[in-house]
N, CA, C and O atoms as a GROMACS GRO file, in nm:
protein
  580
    1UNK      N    1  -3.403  -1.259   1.733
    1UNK     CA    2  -3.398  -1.168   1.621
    1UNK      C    3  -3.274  -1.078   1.631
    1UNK      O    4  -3.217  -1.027   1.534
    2UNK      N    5  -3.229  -1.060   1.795
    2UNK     CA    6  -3.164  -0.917   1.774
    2UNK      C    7  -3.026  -0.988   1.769
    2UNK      O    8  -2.927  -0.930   1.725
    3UNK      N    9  -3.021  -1.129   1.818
    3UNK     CA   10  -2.863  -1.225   1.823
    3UNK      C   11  -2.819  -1.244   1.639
    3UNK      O   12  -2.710  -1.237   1.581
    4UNK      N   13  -2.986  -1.276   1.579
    4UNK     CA   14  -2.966  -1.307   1.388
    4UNK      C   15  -2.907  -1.124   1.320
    4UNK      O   16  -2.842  -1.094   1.219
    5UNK      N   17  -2.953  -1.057   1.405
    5UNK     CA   18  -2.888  -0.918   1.306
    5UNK      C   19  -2.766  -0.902   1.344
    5UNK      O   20  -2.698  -0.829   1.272
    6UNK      N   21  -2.703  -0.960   1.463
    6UNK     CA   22  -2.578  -0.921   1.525
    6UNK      C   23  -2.474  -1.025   1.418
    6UNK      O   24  -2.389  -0.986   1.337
    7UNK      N   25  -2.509  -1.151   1.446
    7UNK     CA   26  -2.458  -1.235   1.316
    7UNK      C   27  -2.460  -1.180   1.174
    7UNK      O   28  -2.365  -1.193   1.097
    8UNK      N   29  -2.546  -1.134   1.153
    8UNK     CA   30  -2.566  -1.069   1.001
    8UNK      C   31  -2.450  -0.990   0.992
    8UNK      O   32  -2.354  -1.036   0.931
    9UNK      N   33  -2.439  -0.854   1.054
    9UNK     CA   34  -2.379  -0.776   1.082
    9UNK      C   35  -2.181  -0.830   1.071
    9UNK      O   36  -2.086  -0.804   0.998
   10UNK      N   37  -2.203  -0.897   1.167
   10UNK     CA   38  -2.040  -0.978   1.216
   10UNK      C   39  -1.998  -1.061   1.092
   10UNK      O   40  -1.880  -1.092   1.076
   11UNK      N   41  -2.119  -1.108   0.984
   11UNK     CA   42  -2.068  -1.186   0.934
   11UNK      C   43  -1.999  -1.093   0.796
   11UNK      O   44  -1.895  -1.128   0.740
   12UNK      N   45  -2.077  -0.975   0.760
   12UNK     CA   46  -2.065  -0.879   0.685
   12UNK      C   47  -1.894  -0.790   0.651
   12UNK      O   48  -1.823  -0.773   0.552
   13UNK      N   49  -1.888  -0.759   0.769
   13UNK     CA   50  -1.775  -0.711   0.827
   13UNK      C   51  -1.664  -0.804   0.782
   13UNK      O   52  -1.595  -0.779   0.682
   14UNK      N   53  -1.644  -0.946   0.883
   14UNK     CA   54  -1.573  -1.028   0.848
   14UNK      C   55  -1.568  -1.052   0.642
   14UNK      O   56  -1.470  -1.053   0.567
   15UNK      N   57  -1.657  -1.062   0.623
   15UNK     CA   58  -1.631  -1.072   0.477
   15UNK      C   59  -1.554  -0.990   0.402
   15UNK      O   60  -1.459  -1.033   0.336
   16UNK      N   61  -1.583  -0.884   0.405
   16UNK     CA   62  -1.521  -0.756   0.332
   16UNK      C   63  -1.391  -0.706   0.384
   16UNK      O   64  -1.331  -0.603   0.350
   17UNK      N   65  -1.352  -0.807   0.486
   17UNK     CA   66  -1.192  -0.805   0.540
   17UNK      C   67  -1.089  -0.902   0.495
   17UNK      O   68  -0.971  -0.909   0.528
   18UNK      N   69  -1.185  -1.004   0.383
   18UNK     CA   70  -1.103  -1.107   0.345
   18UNK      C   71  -1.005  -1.067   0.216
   18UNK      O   72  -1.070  -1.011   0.128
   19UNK      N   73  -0.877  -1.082   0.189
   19UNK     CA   74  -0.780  -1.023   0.102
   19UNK      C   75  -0.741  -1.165   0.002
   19UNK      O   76  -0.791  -1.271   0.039
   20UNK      N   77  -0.664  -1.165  -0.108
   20UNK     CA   78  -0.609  -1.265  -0.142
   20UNK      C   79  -0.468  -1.310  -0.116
   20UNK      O   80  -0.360  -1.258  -0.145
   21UNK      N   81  -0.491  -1.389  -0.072
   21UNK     CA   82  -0.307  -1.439  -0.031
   21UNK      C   83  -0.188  -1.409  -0.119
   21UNK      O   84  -0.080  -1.455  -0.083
   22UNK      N   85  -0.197  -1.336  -0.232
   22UNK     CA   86  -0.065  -1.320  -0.349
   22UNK      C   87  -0.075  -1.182  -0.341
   22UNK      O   88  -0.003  -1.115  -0.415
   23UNK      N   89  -0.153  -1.125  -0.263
   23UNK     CA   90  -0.090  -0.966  -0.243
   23UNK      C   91  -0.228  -0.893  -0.296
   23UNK      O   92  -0.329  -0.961  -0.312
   24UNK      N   93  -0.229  -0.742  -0.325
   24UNK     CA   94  -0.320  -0.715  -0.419
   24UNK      C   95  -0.360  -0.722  -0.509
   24UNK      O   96  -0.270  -0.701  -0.590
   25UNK      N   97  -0.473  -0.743  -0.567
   25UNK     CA   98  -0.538  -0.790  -0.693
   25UNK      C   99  -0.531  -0.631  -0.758
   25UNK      O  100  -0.505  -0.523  -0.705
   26UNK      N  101  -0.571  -0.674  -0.908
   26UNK     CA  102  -0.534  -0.550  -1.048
   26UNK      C  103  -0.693  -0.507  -0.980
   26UNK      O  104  -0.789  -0.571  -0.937
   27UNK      N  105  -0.664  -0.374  -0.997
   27UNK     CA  106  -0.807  -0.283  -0.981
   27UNK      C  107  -0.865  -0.263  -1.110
   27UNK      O  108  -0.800  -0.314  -1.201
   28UNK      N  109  -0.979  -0.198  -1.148
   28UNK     CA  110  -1.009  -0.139  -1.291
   28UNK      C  111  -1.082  -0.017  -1.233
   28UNK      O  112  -1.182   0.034  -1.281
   29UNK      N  113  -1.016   0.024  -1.120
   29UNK     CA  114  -1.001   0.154  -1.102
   29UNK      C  115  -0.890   0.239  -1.102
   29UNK      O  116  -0.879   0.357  -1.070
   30UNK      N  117  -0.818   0.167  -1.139
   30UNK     CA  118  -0.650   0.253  -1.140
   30UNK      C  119  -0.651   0.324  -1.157
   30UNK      O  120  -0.757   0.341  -1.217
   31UNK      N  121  -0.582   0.445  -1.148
   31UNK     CA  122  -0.592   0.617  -1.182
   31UNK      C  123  -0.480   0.673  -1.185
   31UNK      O  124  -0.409   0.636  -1.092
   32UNK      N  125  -0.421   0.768  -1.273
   32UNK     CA  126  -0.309   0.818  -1.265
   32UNK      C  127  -0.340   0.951  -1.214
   32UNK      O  128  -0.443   1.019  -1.220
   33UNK      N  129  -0.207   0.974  -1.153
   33UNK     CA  130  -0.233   1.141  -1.059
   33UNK      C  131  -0.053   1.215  -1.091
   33UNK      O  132   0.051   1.162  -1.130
   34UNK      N  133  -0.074   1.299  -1.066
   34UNK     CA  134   0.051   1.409  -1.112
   34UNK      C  135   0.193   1.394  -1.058
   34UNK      O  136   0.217   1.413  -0.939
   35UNK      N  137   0.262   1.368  -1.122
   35UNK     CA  138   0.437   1.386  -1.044
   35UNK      C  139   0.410   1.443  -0.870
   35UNK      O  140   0.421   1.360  -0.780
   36UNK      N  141   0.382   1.561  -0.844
   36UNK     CA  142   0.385   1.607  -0.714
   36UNK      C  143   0.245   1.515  -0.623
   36UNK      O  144   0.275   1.457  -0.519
   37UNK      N  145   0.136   1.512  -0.660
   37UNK     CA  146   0.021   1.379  -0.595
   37UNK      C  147   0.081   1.240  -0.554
   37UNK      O  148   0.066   1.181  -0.447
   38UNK      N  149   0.142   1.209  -0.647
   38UNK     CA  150   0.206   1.058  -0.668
   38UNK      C  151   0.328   1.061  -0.538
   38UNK      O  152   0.329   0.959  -0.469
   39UNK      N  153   0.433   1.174  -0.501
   39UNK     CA  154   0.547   1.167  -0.433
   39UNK      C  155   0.454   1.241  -0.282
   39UNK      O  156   0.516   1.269  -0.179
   40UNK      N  157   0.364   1.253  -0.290
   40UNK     CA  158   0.339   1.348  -0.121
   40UNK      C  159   0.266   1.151  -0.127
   40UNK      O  160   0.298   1.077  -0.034
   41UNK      N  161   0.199   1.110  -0.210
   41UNK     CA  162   0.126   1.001  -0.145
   41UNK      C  163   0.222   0.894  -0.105
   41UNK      O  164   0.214   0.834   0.002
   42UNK      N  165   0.321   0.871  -0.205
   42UNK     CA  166   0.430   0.769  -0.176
   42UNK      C  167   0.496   0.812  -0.030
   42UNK      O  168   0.532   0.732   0.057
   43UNK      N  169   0.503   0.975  -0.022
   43UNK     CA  170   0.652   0.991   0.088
   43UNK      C  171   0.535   0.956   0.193
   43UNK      O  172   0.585   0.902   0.292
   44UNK      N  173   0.405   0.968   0.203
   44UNK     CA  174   0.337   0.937   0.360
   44UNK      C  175   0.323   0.776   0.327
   44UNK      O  176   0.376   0.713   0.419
   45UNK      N  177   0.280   0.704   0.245
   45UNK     CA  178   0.271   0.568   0.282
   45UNK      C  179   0.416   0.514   0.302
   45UNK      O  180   0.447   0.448   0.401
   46UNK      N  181   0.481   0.538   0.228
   46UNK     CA  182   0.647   0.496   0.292
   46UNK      C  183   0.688   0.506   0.428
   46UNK      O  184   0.714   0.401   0.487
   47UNK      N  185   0.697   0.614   0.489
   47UNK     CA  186   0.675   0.686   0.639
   47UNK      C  187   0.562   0.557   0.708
   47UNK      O  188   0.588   0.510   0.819
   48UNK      N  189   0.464   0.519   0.646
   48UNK     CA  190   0.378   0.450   0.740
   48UNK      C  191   0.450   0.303   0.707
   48UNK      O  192   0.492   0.233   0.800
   49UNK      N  193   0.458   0.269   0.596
   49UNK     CA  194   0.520   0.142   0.595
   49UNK      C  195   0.654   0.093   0.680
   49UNK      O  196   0.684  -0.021   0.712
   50UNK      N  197   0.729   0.227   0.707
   50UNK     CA  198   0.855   0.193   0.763
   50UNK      C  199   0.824   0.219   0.918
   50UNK      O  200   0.909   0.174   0.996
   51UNK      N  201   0.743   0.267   0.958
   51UNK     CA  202   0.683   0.238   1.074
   51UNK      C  203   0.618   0.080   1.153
   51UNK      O  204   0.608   0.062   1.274
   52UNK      N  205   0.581  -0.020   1.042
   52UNK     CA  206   0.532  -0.128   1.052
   52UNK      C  207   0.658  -0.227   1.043
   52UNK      O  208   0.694  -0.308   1.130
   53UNK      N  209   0.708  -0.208   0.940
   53UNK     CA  210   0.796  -0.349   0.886
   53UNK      C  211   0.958  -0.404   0.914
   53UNK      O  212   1.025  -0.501   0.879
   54UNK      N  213   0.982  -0.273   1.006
   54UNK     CA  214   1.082  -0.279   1.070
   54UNK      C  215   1.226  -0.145   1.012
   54UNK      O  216   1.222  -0.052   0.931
   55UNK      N  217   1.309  -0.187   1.081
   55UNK     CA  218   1.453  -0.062   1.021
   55UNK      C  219   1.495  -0.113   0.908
   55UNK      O  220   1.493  -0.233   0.878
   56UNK      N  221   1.534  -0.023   0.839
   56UNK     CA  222   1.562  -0.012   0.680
   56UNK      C  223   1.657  -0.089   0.687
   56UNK      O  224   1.630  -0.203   0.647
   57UNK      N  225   1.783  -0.067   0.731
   57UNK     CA  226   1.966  -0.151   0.716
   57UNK      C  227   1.913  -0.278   0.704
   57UNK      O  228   1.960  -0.353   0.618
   58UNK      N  229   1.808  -0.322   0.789
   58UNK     CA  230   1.834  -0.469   0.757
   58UNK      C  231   1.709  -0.545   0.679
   58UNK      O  232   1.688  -0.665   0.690
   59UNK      N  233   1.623  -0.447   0.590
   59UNK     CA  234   1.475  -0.458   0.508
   59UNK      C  235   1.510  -0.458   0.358
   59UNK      O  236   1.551  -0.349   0.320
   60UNK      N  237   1.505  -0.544   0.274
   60UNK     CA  238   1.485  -0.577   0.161
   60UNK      C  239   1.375  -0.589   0.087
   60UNK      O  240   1.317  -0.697   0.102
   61UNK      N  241   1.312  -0.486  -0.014
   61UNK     CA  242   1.210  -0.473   0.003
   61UNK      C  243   1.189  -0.526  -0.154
   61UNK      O  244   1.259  -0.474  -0.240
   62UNK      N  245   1.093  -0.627  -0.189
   62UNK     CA  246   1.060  -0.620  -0.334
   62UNK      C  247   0.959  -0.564  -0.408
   62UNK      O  248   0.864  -0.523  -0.341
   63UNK      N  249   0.952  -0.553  -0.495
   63UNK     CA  250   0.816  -0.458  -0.563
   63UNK      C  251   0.839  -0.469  -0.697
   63UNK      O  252   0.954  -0.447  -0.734
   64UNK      N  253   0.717  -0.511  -0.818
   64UNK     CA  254   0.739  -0.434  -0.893
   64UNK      C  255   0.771  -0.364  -0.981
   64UNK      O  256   0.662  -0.323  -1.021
   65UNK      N  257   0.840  -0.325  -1.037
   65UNK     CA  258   0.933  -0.246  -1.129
   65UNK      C  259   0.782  -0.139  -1.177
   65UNK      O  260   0.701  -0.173  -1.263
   66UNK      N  261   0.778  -0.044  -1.118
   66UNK     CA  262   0.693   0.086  -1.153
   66UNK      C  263   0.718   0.176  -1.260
   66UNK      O  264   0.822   0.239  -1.283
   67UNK      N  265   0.586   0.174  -1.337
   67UNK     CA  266   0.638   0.241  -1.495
   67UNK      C  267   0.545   0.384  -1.441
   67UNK      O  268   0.588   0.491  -1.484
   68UNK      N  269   0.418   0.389  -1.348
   68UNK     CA  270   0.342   0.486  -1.288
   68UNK      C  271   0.430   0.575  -1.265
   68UNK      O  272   0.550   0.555  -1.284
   69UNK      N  273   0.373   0.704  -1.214
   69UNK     CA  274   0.394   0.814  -1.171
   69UNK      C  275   0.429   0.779  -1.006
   69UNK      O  276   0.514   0.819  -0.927
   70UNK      N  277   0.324   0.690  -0.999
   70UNK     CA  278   0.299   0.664  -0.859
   70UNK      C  279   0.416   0.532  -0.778
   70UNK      O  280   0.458   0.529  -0.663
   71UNK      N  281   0.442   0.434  -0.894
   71UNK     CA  282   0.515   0.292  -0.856
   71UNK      C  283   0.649   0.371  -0.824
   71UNK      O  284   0.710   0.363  -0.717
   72UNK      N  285   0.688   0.454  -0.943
   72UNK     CA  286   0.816   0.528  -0.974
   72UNK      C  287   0.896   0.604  -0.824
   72UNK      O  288   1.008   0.597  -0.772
   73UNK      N  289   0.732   0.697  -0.787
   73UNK     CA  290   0.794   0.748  -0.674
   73UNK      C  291   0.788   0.721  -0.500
   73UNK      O  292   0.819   0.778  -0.396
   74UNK      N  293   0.712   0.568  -0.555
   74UNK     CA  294   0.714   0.493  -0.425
   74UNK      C  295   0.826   0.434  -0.397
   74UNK      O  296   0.868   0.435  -0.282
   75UNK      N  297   0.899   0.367  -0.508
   75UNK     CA  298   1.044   0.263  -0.536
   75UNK      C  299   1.167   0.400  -0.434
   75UNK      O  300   1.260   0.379  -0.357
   76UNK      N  301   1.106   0.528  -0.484
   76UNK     CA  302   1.231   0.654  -0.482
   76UNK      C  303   1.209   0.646  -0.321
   76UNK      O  304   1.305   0.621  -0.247
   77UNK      N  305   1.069   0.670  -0.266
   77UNK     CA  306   1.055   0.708  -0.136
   77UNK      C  307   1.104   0.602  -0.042
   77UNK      O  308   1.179   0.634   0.051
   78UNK      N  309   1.069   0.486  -0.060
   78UNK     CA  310   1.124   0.367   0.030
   78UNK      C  311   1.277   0.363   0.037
   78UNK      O  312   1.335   0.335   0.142
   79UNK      N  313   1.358   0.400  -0.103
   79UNK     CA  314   1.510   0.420  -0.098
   79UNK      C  315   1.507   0.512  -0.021
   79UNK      O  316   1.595   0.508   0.065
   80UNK      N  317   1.415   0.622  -0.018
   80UNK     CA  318   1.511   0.782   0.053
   80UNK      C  319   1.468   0.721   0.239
   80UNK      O  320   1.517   0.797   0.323
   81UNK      N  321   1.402   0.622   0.288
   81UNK     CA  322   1.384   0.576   0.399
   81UNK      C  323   1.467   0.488   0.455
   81UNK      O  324   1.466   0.419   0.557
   82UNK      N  325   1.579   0.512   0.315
   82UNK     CA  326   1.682   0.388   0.404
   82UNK      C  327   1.720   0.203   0.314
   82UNK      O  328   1.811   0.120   0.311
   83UNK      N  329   1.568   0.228   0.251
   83UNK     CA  330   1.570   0.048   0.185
   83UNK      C  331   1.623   0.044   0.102
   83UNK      O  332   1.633   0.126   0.011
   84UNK      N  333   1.689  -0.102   0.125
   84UNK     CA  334   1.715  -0.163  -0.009
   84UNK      C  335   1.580  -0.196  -0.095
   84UNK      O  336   1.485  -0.246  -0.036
   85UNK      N  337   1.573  -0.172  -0.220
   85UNK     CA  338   1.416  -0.208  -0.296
   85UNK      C  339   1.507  -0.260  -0.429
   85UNK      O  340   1.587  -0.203  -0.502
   86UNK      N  341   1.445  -0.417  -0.420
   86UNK     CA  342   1.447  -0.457  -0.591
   86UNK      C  343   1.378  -0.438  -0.651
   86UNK      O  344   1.286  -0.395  -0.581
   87UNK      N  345   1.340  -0.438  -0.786
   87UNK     CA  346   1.211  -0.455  -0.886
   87UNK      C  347   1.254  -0.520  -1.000
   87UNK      O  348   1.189  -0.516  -1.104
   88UNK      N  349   1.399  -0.604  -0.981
   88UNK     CA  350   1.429  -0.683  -1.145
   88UNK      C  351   1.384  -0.807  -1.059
   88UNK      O  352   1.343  -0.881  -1.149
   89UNK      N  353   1.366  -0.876  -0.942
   89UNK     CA  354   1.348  -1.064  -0.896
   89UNK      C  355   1.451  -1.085  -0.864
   89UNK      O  356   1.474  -1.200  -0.826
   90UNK      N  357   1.572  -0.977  -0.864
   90UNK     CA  358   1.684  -1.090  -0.834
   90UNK      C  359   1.754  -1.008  -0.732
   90UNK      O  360   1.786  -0.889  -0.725
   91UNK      N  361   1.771  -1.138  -0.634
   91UNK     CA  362   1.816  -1.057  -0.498
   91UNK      C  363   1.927  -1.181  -0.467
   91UNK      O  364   1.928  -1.279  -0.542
   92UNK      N  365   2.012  -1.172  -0.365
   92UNK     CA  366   2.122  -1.263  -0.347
   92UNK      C  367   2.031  -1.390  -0.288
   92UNK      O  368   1.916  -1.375  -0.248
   93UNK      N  369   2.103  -1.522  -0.288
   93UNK     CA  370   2.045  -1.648  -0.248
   93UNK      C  371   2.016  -1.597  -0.069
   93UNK      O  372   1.920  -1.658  -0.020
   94UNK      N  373   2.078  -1.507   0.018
   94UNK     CA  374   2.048  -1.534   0.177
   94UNK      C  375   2.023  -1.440   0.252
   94UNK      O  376   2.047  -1.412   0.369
   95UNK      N  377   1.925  -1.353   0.097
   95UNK     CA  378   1.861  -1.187   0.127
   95UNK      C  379   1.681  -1.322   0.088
   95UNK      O  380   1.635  -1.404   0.008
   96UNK      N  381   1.647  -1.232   0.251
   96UNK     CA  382   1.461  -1.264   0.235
   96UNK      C  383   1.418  -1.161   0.235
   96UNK      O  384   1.406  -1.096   0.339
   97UNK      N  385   1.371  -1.106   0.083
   97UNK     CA  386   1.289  -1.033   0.136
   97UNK      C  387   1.150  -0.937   0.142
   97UNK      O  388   1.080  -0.993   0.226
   98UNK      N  389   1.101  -0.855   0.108
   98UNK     CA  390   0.956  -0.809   0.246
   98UNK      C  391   0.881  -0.809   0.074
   98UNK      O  392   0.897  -0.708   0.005
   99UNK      N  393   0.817  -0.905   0.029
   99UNK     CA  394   0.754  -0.847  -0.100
   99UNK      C  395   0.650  -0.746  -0.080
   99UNK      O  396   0.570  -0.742   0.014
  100UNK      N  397   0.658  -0.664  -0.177
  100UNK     CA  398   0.554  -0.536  -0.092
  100UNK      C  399   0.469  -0.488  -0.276
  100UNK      O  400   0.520  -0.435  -0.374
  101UNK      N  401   0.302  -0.549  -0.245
  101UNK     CA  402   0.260  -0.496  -0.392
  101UNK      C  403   0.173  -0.361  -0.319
  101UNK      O  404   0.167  -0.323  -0.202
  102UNK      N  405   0.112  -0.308  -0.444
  102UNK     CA  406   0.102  -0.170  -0.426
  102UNK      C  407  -0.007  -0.111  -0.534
  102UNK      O  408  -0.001  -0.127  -0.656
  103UNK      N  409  -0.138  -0.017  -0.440
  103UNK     CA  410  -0.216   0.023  -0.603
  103UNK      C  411  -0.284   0.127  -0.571
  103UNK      O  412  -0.357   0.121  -0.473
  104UNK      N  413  -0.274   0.244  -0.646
  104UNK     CA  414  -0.359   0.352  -0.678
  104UNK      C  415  -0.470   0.371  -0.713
  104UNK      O  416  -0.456   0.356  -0.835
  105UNK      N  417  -0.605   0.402  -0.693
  105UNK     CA  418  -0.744   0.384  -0.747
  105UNK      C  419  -0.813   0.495  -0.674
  105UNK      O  420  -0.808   0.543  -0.561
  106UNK      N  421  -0.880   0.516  -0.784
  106UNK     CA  422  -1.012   0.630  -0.797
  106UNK      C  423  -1.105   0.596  -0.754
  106UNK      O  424  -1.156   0.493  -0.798
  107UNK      N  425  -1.184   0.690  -0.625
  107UNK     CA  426  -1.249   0.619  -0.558
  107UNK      C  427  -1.333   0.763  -0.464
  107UNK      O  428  -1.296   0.828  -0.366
  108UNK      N  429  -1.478   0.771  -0.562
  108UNK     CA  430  -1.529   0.854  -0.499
  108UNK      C  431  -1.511   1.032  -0.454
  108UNK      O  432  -1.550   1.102  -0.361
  109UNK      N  433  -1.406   1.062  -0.616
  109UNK     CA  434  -1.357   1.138  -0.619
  109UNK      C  435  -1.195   1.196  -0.518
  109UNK      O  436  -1.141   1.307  -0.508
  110UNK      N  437  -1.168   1.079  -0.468
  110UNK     CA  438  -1.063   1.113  -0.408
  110UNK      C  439  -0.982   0.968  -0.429
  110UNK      O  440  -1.039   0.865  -0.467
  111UNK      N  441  -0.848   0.976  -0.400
  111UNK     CA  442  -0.768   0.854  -0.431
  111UNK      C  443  -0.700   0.765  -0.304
  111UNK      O  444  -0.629   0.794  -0.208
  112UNK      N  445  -0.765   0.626  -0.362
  112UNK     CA  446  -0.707   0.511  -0.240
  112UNK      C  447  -0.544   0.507  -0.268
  112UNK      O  448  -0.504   0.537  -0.380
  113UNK      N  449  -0.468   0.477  -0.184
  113UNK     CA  450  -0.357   0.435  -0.173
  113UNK      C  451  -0.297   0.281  -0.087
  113UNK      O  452  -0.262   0.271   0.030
  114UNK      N  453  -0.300   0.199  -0.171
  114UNK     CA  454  -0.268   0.063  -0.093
  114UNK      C  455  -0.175  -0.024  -0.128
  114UNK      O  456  -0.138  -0.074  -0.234
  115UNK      N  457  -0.119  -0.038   0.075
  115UNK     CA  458   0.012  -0.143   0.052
  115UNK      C  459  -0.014  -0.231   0.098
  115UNK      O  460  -0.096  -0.247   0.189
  116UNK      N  461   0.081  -0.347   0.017
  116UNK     CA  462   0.042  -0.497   0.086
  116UNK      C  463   0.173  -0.570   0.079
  116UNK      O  464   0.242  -0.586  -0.021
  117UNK      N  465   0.206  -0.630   0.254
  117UNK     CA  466   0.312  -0.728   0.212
  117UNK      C  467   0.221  -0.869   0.271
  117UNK      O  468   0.099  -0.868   0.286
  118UNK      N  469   0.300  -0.973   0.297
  118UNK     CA  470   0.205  -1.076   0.351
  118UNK      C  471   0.204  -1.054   0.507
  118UNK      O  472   0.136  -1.138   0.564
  119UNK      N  473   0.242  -0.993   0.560
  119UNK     CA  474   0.226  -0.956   0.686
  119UNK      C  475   0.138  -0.848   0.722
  119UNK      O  476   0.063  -0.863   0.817
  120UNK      N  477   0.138  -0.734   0.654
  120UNK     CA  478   0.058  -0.633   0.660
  120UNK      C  479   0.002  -0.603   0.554
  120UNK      O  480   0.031  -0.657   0.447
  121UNK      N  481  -0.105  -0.494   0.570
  121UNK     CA  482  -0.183  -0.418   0.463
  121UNK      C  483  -0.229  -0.305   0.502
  121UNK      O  484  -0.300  -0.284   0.600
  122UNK      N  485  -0.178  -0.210   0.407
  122UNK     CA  486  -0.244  -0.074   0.425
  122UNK      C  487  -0.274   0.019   0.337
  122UNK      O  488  -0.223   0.026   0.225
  123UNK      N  489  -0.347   0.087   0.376
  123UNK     CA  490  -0.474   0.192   0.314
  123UNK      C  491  -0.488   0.313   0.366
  123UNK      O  492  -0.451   0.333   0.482
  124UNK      N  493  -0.556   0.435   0.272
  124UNK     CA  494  -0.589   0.559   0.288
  124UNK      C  495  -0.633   0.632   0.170
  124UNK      O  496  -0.607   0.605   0.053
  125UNK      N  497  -0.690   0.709   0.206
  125UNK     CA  498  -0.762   0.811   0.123
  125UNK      C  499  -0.708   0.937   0.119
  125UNK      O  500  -0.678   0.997   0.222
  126UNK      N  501  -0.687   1.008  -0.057
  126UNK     CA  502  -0.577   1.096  -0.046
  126UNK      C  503  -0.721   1.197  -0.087
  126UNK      O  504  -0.843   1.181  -0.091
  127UNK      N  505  -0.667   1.259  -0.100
  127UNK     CA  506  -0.734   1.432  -0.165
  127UNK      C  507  -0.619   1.501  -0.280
  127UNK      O  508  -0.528   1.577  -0.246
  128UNK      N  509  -0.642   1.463  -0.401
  128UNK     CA  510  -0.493   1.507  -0.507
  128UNK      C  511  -0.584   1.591  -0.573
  128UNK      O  512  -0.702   1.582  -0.608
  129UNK      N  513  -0.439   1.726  -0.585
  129UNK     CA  514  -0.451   1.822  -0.640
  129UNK      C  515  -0.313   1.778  -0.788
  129UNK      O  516  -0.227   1.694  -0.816
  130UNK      N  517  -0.372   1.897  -0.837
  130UNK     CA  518  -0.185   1.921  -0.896
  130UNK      C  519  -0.062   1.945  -0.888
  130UNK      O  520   0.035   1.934  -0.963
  131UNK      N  521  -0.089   1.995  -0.731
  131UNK     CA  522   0.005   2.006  -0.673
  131UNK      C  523   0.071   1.964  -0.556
  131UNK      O  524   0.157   2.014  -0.483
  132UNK      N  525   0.001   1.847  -0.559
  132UNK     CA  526   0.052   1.753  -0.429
  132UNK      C  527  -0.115   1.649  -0.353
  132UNK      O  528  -0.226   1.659  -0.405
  133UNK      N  529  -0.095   1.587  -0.266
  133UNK     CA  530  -0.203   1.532  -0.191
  133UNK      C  531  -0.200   1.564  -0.049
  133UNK      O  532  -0.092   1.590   0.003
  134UNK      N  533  -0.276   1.564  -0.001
  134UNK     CA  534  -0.296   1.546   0.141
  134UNK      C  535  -0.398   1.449   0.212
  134UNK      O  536  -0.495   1.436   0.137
  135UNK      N  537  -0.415   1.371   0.334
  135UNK     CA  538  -0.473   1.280   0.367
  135UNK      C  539  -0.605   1.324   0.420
  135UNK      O  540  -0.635   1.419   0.492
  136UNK      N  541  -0.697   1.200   0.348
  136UNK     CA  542  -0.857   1.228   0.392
  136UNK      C  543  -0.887   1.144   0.453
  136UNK      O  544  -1.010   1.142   0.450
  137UNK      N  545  -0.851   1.069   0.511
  137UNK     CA  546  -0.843   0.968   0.577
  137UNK      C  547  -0.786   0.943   0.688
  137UNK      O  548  -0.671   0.980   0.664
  138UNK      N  549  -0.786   0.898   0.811
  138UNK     CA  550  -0.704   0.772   0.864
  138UNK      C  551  -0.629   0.662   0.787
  138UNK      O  552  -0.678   0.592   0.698
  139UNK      N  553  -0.498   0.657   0.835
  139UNK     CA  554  -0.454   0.508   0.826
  139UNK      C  555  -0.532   0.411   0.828
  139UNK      O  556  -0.616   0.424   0.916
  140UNK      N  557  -0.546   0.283   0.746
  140UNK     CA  558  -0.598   0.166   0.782
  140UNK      C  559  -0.473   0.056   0.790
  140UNK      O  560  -0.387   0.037   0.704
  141UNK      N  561  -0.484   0.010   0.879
  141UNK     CA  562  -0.392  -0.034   0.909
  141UNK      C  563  -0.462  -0.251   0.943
  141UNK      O  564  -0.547  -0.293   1.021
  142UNK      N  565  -0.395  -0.308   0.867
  142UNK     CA  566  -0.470  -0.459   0.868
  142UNK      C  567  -0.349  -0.556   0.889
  142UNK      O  568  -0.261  -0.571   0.804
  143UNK      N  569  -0.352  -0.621   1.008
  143UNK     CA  570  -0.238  -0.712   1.023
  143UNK      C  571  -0.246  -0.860   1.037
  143UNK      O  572  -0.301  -0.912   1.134
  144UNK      N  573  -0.182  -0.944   0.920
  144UNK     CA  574  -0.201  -1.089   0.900
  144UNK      C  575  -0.121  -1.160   0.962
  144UNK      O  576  -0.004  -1.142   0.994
  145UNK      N  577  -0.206  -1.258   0.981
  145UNK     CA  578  -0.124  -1.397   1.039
  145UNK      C  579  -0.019  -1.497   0.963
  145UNK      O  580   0.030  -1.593   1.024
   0.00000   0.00000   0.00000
């Protein structure tokens, strides 16, 4: 009995860790949050992303093209870290590089923040005011094969 709840358990877990291989899926929780919410959440997930994916000089980052509050000042924050970031598809023929999707959602009165390239994925929980966010969360931090 106590080996069938441990399975139960393990199998649970494992499930709700499974992602889709083309990056993140459209939420229908999306949420928009304020010029200053949108740039404190971008400048800390940027900071965490450039912690994972390597040094900027030589990171090409795609994404995108952000019409959000939030896409807008993620594209700004990853530049002010150094990256190159496309968002038109077109990059030179013998530039690879880091596709990175990205989504904002309402969630329990406070806001998820999530990045995804095919190598990594990450997450957190903000606390937005009007005048900025701060983290309610830990990092989640998920690394693919």
């Amino acid at each position: 009995m106590r080996k069938a709840l441990v399975f139960i358990v393990a199998a649970v877990f494992l499930s709700s860790c499974q992602t889709a291989e083309e990056g993140l899926d459209t939420s229908s929780n999306a949420t928009a949050v304020t010029a200053p919410a949108a740039s404190a959440i971008a400048g800390d997930m940027a900071s965490r992303l450039a912690e994972q994916i390597g040094p900027a000089g030589t990171t090409t980052i795609m994404m995108g093209k952000g019409t959000s509050e939030y896409g807008m000042a993620l594209e700004a924050a990853l530049k002010g870290w150094g990256y190159t970031v496309v968002t038109d598809g077109k990059i030179g023929k013998d530039v690879k590089p880091v596709e990175l999707a990205y989504s904002i959602d309402g969630v329990d009165g406070q806001v998820l923040a999530r990045l995804s390239t095919p190598s990594i994925a990450l997450g957190r929980a903000y606390t937005a005011t009007a005048a900025g966010a701060t983290p309610a969360s830990p990092l989640s931090v998920m690394q693919r094969n």
